[in-house]
Backbone as ProteinMPNN parsed JSONL, in Angstrom:
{"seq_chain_A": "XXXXXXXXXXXXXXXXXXXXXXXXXXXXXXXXXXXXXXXXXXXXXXXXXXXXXXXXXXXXXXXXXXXXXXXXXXXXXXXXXXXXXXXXXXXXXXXXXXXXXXXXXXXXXXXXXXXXXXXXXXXXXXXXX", "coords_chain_A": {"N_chain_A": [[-6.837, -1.911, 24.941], [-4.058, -0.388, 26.473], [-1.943, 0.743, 25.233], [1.114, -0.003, 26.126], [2.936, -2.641, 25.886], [3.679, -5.3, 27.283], [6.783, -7.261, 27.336], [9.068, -9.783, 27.934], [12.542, -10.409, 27.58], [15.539, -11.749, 27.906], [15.442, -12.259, 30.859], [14.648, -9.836, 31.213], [11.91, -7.498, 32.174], [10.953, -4.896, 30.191], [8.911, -1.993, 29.314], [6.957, -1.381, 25.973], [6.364, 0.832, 24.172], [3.637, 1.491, 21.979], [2.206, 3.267, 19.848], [-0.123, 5.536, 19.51], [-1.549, 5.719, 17.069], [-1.434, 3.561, 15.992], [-2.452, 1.77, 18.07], [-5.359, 2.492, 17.538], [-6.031, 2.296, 14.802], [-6.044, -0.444, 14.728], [-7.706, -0.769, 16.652], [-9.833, -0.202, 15.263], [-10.157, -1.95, 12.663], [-10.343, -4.031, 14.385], [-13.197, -3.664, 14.708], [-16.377, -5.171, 14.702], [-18.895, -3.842, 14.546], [-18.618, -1.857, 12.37], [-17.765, -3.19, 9.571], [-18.748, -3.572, 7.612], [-17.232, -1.064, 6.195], [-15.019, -1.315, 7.471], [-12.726, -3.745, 7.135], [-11.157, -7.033, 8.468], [-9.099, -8.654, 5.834], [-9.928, -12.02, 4.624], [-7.801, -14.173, 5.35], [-6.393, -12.501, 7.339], [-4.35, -11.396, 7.207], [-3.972, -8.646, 6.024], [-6.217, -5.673, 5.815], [-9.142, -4.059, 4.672], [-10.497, -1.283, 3.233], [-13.611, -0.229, 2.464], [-16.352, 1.623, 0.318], [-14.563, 4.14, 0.558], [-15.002, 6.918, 1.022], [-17.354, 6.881, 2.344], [-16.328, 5.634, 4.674], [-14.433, 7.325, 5.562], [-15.797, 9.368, 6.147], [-17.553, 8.351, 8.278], [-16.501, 6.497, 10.01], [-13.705, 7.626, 10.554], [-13.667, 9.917, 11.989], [-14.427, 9.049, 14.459], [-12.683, 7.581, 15.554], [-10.205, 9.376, 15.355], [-9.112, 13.049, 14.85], [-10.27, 13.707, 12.447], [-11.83, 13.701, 9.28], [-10.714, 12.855, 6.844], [-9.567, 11.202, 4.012], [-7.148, 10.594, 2.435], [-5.522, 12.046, 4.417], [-4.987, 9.687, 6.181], [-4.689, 7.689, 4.127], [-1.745, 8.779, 3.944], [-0.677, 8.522, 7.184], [-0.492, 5.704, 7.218], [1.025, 4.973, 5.295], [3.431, 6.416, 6.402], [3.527, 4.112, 8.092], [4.779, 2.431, 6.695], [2.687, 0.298, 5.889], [1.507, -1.236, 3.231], [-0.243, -0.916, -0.208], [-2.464, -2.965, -1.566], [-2.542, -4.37, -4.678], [-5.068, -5.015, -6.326], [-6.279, -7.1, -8.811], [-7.809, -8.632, -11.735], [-8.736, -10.945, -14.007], [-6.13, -10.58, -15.065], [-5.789, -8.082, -15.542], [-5.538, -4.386, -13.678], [-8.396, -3.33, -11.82], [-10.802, -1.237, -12.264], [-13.167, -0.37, -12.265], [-16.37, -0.739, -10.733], [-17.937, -2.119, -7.97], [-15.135, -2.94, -6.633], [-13.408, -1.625, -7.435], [-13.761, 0.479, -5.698], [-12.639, -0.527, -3.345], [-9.574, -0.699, -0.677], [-6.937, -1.913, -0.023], [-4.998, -3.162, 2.401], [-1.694, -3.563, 3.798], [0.655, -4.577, 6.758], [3.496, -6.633, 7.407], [3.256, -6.832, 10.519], [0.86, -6.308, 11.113], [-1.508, -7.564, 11.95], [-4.564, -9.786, 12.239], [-5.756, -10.747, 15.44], [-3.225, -10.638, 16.467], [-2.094, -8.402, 18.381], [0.381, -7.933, 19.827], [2.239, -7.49, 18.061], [2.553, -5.134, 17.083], [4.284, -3.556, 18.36], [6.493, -3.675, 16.778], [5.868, -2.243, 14.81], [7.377, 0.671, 13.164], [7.365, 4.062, 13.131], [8.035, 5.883, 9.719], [11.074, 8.069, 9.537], [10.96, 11.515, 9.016], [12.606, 13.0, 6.02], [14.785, 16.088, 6.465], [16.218, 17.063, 4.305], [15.247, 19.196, 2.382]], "CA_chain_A": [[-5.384, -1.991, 24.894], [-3.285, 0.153, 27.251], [-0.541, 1.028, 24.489], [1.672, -0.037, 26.151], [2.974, -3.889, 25.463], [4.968, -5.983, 28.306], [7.564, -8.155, 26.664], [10.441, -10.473, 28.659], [13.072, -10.622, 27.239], [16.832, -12.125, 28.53], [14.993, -12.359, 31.661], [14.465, -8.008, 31.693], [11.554, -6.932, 32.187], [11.065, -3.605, 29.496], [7.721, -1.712, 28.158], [7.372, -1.182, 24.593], [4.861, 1.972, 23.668], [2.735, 1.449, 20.537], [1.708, 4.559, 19.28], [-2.012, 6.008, 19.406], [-2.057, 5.459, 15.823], [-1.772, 1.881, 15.926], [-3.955, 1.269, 19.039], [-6.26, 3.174, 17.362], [-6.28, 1.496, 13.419], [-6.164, -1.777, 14.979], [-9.406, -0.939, 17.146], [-10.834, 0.365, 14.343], [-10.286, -2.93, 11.91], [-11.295, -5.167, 14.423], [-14.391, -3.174, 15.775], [-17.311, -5.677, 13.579], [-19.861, -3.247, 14.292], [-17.966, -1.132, 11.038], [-17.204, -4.452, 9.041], [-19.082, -2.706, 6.513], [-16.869, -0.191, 6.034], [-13.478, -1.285, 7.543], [-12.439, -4.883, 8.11], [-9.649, -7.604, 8.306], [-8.754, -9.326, 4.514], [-10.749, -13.4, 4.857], [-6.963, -14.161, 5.648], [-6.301, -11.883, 8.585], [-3.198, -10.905, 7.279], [-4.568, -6.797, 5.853], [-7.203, -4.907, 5.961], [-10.045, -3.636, 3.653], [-11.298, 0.086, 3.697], [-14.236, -0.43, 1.59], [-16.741, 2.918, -0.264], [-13.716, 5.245, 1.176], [-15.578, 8.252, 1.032], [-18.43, 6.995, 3.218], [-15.134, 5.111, 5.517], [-13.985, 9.123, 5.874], [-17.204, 10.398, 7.074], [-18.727, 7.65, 9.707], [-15.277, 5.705, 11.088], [-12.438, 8.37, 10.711], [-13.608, 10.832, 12.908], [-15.112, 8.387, 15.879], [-11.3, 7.425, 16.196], [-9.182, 10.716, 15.175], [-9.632, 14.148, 14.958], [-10.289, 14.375, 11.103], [-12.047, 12.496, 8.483], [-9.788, 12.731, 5.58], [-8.942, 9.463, 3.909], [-5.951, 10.612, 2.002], [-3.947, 11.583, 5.697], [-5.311, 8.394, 6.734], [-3.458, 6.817, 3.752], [-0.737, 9.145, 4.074], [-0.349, 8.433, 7.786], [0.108, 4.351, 7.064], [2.053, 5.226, 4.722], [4.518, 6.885, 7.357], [4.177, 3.247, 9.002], [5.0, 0.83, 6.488], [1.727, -0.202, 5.134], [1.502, -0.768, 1.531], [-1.495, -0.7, -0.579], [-2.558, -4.085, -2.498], [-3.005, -4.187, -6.012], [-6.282, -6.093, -7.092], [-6.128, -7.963, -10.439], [-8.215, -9.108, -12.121], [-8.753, -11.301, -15.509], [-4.862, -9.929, -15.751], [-5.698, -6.752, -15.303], [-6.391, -3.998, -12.722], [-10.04, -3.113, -11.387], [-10.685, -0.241, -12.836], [-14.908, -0.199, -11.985], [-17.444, -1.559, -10.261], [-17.545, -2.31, -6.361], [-13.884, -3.741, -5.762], [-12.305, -0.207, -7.45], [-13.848, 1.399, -4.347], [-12.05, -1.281, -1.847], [-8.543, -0.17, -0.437], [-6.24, -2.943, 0.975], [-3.451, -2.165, 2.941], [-1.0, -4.494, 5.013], [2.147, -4.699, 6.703], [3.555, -7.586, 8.097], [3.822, -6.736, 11.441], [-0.258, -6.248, 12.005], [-2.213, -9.164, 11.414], [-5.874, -10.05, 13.22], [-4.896, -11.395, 16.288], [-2.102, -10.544, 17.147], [-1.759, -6.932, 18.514], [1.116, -8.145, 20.359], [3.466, -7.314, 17.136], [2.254, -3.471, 17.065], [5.169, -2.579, 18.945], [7.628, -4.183, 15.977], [5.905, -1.258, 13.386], [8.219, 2.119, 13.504], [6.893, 5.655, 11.93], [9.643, 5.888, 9.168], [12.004, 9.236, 10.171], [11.166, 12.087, 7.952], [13.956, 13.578, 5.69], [14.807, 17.15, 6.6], [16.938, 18.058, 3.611], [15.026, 20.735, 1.82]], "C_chain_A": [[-4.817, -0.698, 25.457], [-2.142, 0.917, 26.293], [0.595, 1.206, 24.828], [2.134, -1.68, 26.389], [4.032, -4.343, 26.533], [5.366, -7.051, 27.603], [9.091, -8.444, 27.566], [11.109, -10.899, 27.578], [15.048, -10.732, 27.417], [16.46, -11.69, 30.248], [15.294, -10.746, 32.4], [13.141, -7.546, 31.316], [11.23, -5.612, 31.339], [9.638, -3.628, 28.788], [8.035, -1.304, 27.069], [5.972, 0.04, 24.429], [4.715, 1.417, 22.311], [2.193, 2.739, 20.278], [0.135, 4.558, 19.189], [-2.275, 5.546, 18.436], [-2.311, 4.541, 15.893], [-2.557, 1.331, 16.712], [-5.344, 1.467, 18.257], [-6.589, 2.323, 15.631], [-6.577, -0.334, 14.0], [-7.573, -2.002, 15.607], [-10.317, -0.978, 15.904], [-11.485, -1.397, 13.23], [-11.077, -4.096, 12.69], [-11.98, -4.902, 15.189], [-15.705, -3.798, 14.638], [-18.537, -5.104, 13.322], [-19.039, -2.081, 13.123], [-17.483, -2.156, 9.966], [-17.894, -3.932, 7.339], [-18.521, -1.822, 5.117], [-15.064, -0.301, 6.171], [-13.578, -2.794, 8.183], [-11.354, -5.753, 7.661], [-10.063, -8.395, 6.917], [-9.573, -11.09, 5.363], [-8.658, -13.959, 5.909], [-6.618, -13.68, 6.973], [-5.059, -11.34, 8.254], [-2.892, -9.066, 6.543], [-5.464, -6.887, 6.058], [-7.431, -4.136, 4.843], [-10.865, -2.216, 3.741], [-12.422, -0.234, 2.176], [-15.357, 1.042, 1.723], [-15.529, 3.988, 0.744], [-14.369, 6.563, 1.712], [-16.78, 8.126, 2.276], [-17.372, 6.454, 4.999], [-14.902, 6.603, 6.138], [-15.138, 9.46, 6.447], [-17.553, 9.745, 8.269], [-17.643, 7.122, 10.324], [-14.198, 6.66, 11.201], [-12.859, 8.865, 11.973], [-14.254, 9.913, 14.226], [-13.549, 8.139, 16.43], [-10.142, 8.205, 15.972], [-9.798, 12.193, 14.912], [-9.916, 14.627, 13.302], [-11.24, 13.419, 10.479], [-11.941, 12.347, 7.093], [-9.019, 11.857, 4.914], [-7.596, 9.724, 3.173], [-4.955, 10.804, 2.952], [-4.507, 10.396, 6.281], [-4.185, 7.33, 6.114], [-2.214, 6.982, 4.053], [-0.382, 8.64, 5.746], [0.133, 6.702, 7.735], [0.474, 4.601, 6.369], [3.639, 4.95, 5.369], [4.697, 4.775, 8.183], [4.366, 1.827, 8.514], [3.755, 0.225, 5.722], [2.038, 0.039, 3.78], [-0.134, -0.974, 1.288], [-1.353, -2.004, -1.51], [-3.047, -4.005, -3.481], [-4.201, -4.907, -5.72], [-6.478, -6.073, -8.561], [-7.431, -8.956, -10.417], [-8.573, -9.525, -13.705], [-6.985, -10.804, -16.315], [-4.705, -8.571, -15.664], [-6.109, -5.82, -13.908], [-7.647, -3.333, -12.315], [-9.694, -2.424, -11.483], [-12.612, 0.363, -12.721], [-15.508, -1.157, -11.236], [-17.01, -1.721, -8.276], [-15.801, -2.816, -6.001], [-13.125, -2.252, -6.141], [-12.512, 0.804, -5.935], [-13.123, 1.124, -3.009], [-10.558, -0.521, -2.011], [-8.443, -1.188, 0.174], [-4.952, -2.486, 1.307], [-2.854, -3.395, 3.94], [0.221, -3.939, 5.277], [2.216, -5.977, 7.156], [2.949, -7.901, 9.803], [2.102, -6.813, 12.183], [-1.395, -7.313, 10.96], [-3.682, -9.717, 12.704], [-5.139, -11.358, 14.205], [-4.336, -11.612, 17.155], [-1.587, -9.031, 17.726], [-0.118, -7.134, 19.35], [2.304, -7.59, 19.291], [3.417, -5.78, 16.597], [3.857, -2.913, 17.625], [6.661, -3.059, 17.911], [7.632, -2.967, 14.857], [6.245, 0.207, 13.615], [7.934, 2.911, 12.364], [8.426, 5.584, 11.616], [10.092, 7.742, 9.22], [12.081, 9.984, 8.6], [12.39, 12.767, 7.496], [13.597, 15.169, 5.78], [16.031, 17.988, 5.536], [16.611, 18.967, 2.478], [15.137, 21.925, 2.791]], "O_chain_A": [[-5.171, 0.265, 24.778], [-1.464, 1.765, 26.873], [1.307, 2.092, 24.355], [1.497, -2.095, 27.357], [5.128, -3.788, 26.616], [4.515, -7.84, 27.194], [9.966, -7.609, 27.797], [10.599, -11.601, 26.705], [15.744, -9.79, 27.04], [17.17, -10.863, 30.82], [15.825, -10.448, 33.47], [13.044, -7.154, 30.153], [11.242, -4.787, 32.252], [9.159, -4.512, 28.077], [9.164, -0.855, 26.869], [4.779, -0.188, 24.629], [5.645, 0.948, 21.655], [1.402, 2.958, 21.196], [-0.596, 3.634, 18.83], [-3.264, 4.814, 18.468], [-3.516, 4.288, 15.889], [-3.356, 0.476, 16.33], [-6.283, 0.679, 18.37], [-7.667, 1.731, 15.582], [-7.332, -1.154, 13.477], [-8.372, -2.904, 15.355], [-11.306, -1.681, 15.697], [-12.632, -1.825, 13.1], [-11.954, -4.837, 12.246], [-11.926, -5.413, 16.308], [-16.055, -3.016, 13.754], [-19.263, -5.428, 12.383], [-19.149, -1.04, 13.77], [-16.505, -1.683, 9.387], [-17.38, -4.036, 6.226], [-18.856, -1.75, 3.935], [-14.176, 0.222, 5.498], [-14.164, -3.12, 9.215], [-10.658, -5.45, 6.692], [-11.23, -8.773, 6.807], [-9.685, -11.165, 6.587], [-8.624, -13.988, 7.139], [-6.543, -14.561, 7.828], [-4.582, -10.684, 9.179], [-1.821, -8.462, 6.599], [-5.944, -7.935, 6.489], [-6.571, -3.619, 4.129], [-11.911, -2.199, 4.389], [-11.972, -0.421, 1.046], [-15.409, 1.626, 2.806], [-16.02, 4.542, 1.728], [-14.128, 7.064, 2.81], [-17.071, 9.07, 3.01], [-17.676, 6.835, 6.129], [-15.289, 6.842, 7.282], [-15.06, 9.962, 7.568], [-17.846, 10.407, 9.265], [-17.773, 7.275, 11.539], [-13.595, 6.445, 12.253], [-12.474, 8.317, 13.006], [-14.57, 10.701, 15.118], [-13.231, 8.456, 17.577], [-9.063, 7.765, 16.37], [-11.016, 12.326, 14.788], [-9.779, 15.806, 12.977], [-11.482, 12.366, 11.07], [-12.769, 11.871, 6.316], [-7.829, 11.727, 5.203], [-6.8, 8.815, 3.409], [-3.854, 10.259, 2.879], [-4.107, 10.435, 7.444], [-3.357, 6.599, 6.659], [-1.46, 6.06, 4.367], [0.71, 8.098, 5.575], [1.213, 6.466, 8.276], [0.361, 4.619, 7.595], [4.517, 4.107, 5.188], [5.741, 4.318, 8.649], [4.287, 0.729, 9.065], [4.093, -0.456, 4.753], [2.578, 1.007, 3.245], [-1.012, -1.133, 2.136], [-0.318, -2.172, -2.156], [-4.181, -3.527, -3.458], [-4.204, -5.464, -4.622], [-6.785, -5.123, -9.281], [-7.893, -9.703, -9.554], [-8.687, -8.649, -14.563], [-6.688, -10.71, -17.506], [-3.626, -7.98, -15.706], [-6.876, -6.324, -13.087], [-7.634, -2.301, -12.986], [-8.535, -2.196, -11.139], [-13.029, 1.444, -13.138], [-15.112, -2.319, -11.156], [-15.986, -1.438, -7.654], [-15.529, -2.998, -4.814], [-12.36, -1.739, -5.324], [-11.721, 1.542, -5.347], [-12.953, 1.851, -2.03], [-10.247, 0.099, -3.028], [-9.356, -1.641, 0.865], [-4.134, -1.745, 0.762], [-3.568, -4.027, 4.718], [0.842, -3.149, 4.567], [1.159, -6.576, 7.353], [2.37, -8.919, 10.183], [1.908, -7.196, 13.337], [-1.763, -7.548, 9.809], [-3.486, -9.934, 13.9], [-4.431, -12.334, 13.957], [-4.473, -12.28, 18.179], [-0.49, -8.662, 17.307], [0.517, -6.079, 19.329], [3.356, -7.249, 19.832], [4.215, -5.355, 15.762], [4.39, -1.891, 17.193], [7.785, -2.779, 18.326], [8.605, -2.613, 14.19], [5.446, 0.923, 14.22], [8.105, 2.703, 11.163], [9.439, 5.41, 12.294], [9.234, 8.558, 8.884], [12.663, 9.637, 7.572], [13.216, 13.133, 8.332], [12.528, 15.618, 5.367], [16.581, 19.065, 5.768], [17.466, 19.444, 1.731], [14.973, 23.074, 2.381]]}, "name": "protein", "num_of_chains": 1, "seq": "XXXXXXXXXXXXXXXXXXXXXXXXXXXXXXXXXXXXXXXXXXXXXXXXXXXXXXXXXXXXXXXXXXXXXXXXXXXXXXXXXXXXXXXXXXXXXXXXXXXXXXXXXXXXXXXXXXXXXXXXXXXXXXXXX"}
């Protein structure tokens, strides 16, 4: 993916940039040699960071310059992603293999469809301290 998205619209011509980030998380989710480690929800509609800690060491740094899973969260954060509870029996996982999973969606990125990357906008930090 080029990151940059051609879309007609009222018969004009206009590119849309996608941001590195998102080229780059979207490779990542749907690269199946890491499926292990990072892959799309059975659904297609999030994504699963599963043992985090081992996610940070072997997939961060092949596609960014760090391999720190908290600015990882913190950077989807900045774009809208939320984080999915998991319940279970009523309550939330609290042990065992699923406390280690991380789910994260937004609408906007969904297996698929990279075509809707250019709909998700880094939210505009506040500068009043």
């Amino acid at each position: 993916m080029s990151g940059v998205v051609s879309r007609r619209a009222n018969n004009v011509h206009r590119n849309i940039t996608v941001t590195p980030f998102l080229n780059k998380l979207y490779s990542m989710v749907d690269d199946s040699s890491s499926d292990d480690l990072i892959r799309w929800s059975a659904d297609g509609n999030s994504f699963v960071v599963l043992r985090h800690e081992d996610f940070a060491k072997e997939v961060l740094p092949r596609f960014f310059k760090h391999s720190n899973f908290s600015s990882f969260v913190r950077q989807l954060n900045m774009y809208g992603f939320h984080k999915v509870p998991h319940l279970q029996q009523g309550g939330l996982i609290a042990d065992g293999p699923e406390a280690e999973s991380w789910e994260f969606n937004n609408e906007n990125f969904q297996r698929g469809q990279p075509d809707l990357l250019h709909f998700i906008r880094r939210k505009k930090g506040s500068r009043d301290s």
